[in-house]
PDB file of N, CA, C and O in Angstrom:
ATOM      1  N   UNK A   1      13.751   0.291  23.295  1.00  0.00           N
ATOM      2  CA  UNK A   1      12.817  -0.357  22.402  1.00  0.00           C
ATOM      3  C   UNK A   1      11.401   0.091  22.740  1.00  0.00           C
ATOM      4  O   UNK A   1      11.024   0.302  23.892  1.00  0.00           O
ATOM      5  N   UNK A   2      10.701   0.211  21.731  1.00  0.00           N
ATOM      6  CA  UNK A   2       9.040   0.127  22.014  1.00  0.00           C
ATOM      7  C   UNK A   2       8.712  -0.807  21.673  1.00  0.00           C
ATOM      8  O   UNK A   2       9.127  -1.637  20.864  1.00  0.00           O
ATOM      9  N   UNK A   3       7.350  -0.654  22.743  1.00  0.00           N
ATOM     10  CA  UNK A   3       6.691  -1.952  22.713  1.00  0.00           C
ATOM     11  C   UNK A   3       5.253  -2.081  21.920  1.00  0.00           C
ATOM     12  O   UNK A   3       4.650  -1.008  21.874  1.00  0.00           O
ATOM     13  N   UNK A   4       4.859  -2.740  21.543  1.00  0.00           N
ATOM     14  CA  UNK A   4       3.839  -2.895  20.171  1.00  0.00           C
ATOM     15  C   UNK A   4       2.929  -4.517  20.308  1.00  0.00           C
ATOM     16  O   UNK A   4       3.296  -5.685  20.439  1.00  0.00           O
ATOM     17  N   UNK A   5       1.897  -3.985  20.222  1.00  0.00           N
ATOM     18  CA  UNK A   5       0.952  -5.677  20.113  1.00  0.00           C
ATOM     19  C   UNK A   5       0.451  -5.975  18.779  1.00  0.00           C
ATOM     20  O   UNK A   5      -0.177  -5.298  17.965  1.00  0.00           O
ATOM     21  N   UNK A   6       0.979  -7.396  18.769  1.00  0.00           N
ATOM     22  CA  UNK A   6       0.799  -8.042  17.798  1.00  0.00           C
ATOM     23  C   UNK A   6      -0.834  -9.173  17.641  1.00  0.00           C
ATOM     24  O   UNK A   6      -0.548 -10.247  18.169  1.00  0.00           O
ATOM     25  N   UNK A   7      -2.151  -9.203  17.167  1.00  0.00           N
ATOM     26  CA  UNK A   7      -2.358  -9.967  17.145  1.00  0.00           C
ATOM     27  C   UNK A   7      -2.220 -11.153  16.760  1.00  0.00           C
ATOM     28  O   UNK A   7      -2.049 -10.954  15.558  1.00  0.00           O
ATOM     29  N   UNK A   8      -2.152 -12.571  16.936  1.00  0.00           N
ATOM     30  CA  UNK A   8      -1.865 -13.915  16.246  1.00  0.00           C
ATOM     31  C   UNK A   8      -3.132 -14.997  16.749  1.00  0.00           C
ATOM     32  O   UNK A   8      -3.407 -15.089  17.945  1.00  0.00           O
ATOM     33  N   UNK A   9      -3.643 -15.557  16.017  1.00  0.00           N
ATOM     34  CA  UNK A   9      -4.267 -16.869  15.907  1.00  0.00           C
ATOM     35  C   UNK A   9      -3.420 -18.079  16.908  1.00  0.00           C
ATOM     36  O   UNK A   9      -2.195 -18.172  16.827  1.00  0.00           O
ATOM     37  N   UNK A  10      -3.974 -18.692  17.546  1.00  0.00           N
ATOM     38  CA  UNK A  10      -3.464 -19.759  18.787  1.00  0.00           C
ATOM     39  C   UNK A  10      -2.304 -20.934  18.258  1.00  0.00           C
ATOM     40  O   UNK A  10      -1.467 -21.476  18.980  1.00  0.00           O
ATOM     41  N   UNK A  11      -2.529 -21.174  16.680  1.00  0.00           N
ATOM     42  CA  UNK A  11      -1.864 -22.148  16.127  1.00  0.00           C
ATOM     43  C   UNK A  11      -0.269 -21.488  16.120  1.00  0.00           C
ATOM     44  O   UNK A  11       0.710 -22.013  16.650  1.00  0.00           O
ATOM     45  N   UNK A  12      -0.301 -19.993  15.253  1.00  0.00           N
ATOM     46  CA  UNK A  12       0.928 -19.584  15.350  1.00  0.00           C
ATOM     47  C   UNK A  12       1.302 -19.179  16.887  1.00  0.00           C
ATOM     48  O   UNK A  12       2.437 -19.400  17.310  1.00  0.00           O
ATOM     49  N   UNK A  13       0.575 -18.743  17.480  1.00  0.00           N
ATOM     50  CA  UNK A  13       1.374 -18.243  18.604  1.00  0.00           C
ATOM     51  C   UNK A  13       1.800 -19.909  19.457  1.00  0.00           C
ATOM     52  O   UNK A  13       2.902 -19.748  19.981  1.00  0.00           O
ATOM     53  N   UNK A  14       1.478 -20.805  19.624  1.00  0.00           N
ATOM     54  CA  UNK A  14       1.358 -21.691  19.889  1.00  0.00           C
ATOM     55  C   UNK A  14       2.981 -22.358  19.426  1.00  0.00           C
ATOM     56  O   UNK A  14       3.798 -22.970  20.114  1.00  0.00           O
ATOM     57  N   UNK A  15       3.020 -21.950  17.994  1.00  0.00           N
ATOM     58  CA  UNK A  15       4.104 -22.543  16.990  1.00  0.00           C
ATOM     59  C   UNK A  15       5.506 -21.629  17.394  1.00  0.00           C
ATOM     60  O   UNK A  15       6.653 -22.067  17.471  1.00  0.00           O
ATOM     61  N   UNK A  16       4.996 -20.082  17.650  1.00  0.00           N
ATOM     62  CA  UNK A  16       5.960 -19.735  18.087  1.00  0.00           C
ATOM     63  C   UNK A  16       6.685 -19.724  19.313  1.00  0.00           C
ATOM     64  O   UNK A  16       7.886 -19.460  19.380  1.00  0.00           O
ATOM     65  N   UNK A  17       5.757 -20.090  20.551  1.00  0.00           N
ATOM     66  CA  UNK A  17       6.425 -20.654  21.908  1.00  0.00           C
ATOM     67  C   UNK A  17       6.930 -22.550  22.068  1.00  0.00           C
ATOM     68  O   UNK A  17       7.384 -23.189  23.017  1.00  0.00           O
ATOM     69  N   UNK A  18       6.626 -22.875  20.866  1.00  0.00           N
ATOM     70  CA  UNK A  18       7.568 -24.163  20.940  1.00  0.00           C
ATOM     71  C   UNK A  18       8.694 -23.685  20.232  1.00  0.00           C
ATOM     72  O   UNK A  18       9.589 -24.525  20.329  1.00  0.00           O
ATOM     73  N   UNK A  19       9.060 -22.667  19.535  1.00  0.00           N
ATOM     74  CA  UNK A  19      10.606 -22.741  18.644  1.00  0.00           C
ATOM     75  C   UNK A  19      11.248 -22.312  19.416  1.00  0.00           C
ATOM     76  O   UNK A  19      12.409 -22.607  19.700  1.00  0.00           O
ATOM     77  N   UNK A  20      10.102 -21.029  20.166  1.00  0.00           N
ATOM     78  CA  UNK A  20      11.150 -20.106  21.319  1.00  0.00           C
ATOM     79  C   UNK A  20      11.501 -21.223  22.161  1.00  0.00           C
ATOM     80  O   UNK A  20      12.729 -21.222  22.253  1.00  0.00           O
ATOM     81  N   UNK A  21      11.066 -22.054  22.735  1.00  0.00           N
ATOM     82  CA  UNK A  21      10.905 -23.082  24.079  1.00  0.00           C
ATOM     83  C   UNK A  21      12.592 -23.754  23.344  1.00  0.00           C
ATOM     84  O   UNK A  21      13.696 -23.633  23.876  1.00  0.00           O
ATOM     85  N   UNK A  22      12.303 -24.383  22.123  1.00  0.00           N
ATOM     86  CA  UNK A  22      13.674 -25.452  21.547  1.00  0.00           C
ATOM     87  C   UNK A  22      14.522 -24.465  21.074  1.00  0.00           C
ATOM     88  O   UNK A  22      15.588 -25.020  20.806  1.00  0.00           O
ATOM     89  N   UNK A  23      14.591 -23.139  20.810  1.00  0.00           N
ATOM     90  CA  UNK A  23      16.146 -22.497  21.242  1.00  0.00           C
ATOM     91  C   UNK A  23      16.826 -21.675  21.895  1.00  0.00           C
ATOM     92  O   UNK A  23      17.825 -20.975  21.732  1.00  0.00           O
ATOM     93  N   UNK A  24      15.612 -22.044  23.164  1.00  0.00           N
ATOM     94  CA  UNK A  24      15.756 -20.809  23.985  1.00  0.00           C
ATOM     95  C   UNK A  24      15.791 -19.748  24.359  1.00  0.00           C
ATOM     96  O   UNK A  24      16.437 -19.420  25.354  1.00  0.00           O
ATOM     97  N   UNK A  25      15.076 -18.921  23.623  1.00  0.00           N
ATOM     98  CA  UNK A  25      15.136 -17.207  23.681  1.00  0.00           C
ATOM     99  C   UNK A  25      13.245 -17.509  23.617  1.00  0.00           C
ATOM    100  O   UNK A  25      12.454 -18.431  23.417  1.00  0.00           O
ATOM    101  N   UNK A  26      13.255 -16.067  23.931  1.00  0.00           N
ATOM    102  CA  UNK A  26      11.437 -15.197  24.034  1.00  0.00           C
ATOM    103  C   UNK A  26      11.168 -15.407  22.371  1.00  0.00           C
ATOM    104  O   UNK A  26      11.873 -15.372  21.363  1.00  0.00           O
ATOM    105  N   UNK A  27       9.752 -15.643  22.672  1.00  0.00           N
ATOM    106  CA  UNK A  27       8.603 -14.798  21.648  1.00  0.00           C
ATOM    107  C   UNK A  27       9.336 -13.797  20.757  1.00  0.00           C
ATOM    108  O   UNK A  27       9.641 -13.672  19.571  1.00  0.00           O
ATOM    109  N   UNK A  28       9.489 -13.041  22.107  1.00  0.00           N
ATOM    110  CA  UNK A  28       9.725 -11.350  21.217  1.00  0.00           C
ATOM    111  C   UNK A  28      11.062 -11.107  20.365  1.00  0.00           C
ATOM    112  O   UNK A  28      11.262 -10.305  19.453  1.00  0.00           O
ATOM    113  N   UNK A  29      12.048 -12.203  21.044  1.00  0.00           N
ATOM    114  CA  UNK A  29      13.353 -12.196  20.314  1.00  0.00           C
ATOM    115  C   UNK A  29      12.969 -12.943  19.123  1.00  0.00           C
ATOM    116  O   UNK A  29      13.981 -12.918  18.422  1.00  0.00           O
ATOM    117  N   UNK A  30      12.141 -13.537  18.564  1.00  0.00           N
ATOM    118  CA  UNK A  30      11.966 -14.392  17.421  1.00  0.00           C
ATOM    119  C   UNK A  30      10.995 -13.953  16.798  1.00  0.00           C
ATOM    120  O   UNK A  30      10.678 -14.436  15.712  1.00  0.00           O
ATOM    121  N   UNK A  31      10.263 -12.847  17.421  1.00  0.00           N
ATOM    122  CA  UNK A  31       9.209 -11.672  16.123  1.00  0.00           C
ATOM    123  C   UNK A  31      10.283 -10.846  15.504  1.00  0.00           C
ATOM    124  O   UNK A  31      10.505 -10.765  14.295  1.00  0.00           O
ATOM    125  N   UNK A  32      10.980 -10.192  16.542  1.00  0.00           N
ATOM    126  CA  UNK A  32      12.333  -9.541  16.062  1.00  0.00           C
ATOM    127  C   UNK A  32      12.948  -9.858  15.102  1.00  0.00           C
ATOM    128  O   UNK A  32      13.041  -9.138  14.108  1.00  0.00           O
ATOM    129  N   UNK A  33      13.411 -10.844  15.202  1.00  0.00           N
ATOM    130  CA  UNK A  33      14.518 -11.728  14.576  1.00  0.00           C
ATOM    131  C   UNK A  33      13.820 -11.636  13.041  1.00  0.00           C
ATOM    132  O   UNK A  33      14.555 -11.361  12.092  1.00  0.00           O
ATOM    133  N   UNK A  34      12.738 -11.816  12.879  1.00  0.00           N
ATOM    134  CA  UNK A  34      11.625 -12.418  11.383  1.00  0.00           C
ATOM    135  C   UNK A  34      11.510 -10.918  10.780  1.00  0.00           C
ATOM    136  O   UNK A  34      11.667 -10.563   9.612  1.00  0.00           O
ATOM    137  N   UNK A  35      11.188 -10.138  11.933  1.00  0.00           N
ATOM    138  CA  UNK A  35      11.388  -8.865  11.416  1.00  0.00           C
ATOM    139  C   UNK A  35      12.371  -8.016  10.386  1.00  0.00           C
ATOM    140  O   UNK A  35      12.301  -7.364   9.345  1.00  0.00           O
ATOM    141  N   UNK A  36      13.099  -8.354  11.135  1.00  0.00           N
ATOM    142  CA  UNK A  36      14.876  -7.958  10.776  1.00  0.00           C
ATOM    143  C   UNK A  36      15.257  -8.410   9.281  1.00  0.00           C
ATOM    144  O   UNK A  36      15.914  -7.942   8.350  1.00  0.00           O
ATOM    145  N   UNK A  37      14.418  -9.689   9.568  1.00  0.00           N
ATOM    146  CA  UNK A  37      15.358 -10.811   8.047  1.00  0.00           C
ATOM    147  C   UNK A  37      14.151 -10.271   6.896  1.00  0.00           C
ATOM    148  O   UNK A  37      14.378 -10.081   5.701  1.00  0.00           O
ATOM    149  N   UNK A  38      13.219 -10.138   7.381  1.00  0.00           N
ATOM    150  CA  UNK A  38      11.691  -9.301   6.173  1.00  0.00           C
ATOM    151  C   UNK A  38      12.318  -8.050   5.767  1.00  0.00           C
ATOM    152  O   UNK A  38      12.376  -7.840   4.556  1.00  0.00           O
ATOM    153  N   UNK A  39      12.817  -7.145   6.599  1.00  0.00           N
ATOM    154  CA  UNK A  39      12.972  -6.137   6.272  1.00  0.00           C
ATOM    155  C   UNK A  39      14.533  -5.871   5.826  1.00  0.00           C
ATOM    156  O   UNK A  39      14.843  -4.710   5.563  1.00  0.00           O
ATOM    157  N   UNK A  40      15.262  -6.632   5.758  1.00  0.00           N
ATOM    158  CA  UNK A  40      16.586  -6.826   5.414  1.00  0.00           C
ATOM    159  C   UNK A  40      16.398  -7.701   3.813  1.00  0.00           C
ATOM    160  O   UNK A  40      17.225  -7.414   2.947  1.00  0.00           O
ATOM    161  N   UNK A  41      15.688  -8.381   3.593  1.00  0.00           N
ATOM    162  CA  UNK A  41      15.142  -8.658   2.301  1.00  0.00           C
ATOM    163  C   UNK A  41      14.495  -7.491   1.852  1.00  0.00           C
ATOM    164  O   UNK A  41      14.707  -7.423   0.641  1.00  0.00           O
ATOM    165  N   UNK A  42      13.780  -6.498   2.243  1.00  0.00           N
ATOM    166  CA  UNK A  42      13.196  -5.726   1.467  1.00  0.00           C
ATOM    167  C   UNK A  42      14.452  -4.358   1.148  1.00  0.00           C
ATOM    168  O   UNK A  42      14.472  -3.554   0.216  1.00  0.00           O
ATOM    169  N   UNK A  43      15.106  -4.459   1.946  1.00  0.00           N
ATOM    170  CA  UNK A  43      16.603  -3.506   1.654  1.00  0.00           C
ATOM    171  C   UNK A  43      17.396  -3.849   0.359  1.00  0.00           C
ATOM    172  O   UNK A  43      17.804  -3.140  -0.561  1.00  0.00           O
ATOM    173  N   UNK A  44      17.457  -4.945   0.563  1.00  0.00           N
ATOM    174  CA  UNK A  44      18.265  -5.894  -0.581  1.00  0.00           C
ATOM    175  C   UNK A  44      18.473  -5.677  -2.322  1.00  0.00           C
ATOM    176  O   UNK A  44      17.843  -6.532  -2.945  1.00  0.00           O
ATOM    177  N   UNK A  45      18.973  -5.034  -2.901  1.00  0.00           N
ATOM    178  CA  UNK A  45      18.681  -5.020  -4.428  1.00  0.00           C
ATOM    179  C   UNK A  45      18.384  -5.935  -4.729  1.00  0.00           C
ATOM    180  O   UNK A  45      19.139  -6.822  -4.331  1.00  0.00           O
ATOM    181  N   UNK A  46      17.170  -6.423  -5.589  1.00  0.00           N
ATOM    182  CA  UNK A  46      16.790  -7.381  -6.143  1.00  0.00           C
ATOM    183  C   UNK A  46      17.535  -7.540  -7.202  1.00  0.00           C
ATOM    184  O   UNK A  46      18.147  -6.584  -7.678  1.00  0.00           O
ATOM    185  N   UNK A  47      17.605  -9.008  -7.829  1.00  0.00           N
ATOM    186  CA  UNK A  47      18.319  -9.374  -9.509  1.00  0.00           C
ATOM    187  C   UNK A  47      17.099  -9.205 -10.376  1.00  0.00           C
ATOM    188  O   UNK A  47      15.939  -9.591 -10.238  1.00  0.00           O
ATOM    189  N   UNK A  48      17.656  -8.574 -11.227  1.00  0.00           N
ATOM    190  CA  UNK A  48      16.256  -8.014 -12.192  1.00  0.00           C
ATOM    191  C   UNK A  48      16.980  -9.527 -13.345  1.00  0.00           C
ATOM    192  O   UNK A  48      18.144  -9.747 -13.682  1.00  0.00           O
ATOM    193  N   UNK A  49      15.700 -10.288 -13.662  1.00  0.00           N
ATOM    194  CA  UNK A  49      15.679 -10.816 -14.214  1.00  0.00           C
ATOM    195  C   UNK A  49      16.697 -11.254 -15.602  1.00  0.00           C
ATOM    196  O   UNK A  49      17.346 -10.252 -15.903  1.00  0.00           O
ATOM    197  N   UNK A  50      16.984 -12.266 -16.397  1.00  0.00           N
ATOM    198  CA  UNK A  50      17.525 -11.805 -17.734  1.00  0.00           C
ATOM    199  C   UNK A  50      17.079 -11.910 -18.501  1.00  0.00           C
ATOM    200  O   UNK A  50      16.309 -12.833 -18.764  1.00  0.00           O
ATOM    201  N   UNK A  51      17.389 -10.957 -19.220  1.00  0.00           N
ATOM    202  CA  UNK A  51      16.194 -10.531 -21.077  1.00  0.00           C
ATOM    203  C   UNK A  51      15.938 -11.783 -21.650  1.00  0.00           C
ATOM    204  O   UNK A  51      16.870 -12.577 -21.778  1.00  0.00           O
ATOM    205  N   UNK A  52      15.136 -11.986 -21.907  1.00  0.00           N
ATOM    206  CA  UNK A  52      14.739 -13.348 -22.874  1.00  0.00           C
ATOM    207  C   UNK A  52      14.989 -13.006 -24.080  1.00  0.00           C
ATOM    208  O   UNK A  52      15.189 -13.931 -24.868  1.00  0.00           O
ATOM    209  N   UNK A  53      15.043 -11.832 -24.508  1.00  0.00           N
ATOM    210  CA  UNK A  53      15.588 -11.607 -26.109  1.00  0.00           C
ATOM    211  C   UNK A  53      16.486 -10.352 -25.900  1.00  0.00           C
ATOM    212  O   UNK A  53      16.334  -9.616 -24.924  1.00  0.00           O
ATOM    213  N   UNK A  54      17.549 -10.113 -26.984  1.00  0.00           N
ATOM    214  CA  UNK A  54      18.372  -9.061 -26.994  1.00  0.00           C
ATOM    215  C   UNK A  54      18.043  -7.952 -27.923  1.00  0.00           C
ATOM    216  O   UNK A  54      18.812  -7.506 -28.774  1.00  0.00           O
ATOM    217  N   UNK A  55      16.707  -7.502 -27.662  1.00  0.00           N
ATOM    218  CA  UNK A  55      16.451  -6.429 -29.375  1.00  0.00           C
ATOM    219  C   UNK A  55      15.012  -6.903 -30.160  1.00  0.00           C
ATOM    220  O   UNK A  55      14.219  -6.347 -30.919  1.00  0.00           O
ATOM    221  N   UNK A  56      15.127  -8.145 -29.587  1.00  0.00           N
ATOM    222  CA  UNK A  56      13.857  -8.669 -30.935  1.00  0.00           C
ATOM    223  C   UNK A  56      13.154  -8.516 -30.381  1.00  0.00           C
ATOM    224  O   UNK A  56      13.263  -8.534 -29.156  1.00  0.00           O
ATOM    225  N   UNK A  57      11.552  -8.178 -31.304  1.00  0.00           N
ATOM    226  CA  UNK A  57      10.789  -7.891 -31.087  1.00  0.00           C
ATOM    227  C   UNK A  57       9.818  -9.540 -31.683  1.00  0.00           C
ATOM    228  O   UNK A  57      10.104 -10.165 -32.704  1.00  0.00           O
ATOM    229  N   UNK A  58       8.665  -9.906 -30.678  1.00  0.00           N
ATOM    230  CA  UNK A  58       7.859 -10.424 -31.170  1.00  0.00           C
ATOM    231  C   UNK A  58       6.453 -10.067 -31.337  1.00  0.00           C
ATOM    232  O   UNK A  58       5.457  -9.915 -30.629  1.00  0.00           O
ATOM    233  N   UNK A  59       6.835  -9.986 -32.751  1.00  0.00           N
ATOM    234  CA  UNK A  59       5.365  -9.673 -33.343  1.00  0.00           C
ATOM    235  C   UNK A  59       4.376 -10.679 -34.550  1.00  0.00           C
ATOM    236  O   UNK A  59       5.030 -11.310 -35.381  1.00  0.00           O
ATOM    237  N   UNK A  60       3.222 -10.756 -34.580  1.00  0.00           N
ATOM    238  CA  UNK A  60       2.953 -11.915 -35.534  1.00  0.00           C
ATOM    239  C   UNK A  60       3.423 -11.419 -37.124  1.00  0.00           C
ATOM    240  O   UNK A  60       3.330 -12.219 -38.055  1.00  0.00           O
ATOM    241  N   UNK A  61       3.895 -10.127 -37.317  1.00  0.00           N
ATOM    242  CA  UNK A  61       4.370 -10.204 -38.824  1.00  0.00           C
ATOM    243  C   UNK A  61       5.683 -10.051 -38.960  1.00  0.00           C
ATOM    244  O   UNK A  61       6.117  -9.756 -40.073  1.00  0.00           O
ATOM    245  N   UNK A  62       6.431 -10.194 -38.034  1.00  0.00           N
ATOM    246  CA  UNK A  62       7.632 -10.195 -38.092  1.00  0.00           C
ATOM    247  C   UNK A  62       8.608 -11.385 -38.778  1.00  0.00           C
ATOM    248  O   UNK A  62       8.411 -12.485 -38.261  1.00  0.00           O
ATOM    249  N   UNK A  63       9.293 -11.379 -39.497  1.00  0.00           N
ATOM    250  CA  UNK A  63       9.788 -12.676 -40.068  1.00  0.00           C
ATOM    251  C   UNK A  63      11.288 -12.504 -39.091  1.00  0.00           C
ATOM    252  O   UNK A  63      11.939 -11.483 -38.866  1.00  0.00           O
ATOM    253  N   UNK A  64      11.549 -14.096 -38.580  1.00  0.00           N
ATOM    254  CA  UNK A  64      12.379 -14.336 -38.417  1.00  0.00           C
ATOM    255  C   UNK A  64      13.301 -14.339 -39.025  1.00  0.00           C
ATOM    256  O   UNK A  64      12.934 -14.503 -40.188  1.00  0.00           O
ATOM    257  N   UNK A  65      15.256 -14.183 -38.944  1.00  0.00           N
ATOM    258  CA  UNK A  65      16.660 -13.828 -39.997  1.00  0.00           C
ATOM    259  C   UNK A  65      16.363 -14.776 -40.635  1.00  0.00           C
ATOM    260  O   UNK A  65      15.658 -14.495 -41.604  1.00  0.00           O
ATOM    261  N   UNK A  66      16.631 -15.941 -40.498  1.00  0.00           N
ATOM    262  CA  UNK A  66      17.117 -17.592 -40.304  1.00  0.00           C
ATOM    263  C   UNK A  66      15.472 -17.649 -41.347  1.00  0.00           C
ATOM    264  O   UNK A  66      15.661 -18.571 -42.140  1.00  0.00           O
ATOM    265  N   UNK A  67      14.282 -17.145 -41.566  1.00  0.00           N
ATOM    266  CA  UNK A  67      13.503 -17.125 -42.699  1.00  0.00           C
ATOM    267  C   UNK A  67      14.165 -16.658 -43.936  1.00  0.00           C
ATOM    268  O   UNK A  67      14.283 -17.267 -45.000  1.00  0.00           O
ATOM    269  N   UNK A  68      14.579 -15.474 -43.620  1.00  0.00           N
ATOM    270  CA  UNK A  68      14.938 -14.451 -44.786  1.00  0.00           C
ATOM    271  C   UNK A  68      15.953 -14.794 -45.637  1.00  0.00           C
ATOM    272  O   UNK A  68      15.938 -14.349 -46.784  1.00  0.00           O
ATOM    273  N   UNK A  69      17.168 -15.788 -45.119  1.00  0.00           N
ATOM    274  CA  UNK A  69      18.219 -16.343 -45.825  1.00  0.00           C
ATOM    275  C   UNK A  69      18.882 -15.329 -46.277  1.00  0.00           C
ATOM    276  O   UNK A  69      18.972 -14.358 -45.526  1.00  0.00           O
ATOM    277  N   UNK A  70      19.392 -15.281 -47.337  1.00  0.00           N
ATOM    278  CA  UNK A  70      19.761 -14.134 -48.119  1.00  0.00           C
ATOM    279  C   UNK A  70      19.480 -13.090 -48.789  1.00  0.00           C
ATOM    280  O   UNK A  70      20.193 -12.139 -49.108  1.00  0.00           O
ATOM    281  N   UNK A  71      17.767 -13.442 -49.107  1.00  0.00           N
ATOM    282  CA  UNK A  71      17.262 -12.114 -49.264  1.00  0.00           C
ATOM    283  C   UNK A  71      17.098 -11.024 -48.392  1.00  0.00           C
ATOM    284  O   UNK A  71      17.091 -10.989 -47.161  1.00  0.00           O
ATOM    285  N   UNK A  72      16.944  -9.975 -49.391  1.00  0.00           N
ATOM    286  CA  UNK A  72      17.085  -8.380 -48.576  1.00  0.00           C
ATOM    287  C   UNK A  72      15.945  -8.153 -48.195  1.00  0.00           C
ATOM    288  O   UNK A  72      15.515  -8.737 -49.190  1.00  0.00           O
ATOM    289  N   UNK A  73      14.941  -7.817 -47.629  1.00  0.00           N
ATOM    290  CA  UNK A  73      13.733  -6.903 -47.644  1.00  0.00           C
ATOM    291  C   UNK A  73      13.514  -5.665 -48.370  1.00  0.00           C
ATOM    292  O   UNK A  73      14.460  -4.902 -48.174  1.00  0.00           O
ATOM    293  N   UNK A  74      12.547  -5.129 -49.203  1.00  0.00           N
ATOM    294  CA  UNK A  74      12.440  -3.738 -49.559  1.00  0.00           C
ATOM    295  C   UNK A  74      12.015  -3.144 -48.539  1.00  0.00           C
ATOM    296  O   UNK A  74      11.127  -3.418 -47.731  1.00  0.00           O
ATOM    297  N   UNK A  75      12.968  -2.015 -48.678  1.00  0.00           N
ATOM    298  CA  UNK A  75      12.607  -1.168 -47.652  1.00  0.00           C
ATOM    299  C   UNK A  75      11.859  -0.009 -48.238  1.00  0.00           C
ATOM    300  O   UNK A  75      12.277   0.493 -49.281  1.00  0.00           O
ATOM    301  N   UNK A  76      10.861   0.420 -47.690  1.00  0.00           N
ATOM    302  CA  UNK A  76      10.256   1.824 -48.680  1.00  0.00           C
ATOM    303  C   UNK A  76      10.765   2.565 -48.537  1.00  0.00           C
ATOM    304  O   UNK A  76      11.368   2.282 -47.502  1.00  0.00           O
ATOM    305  N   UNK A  77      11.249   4.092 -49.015  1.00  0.00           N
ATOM    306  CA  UNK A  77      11.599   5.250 -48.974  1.00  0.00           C
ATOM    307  C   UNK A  77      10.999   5.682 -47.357  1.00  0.00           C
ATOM    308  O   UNK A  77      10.066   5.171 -46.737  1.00  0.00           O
ATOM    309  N   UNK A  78      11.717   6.568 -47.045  1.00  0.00           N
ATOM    310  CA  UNK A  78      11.652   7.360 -45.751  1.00  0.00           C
ATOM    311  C   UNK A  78      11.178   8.877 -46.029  1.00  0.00           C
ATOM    312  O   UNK A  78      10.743   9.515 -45.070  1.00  0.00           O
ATOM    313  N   UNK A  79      11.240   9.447 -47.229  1.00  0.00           N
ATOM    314  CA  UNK A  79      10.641  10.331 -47.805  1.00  0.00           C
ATOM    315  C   UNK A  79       9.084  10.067 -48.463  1.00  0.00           C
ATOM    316  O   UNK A  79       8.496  10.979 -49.044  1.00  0.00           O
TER     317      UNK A  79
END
């Protein structure tokens, strides 16, 4: 292993020799440990979200189906 300094503020380091103290292992086994689980989350495939729509587009001139009823729209020529 190499060894590496970390600075910390008195509150956390403080916070982290009482967790080490109540489960018994070092400091360094419990920077480790946080390490591991940060960077084991950043390995991780994330869930990409789910689509809020399937296709539709929202736009302010867009008419909703469920408007249109049974009528068709004209469509203009493509030529």
């Amino acid at each position: 292993m190499t060894r590496t300094t970390v600075t910390l503020d008195a509150e956390k380091l403080d916070a982290l020799r009482t967790l080490a103290a109540e489960r018994g292992v070092s400091v360094s086994c419990l920077v480790r440990e946080a390490i591991d689980e940060k960077l084991s989350q950043k390995l991780r495939p994330r869930k990409r979200p789910k689509p809020s729509s399937l296709g539709m587009v929202h736009a302010p001139d867009a008419t909703p189906a469920r408007q249109l009823g049974d009528t068709t729209p004209e469509i203009p020529p493509w030529r």
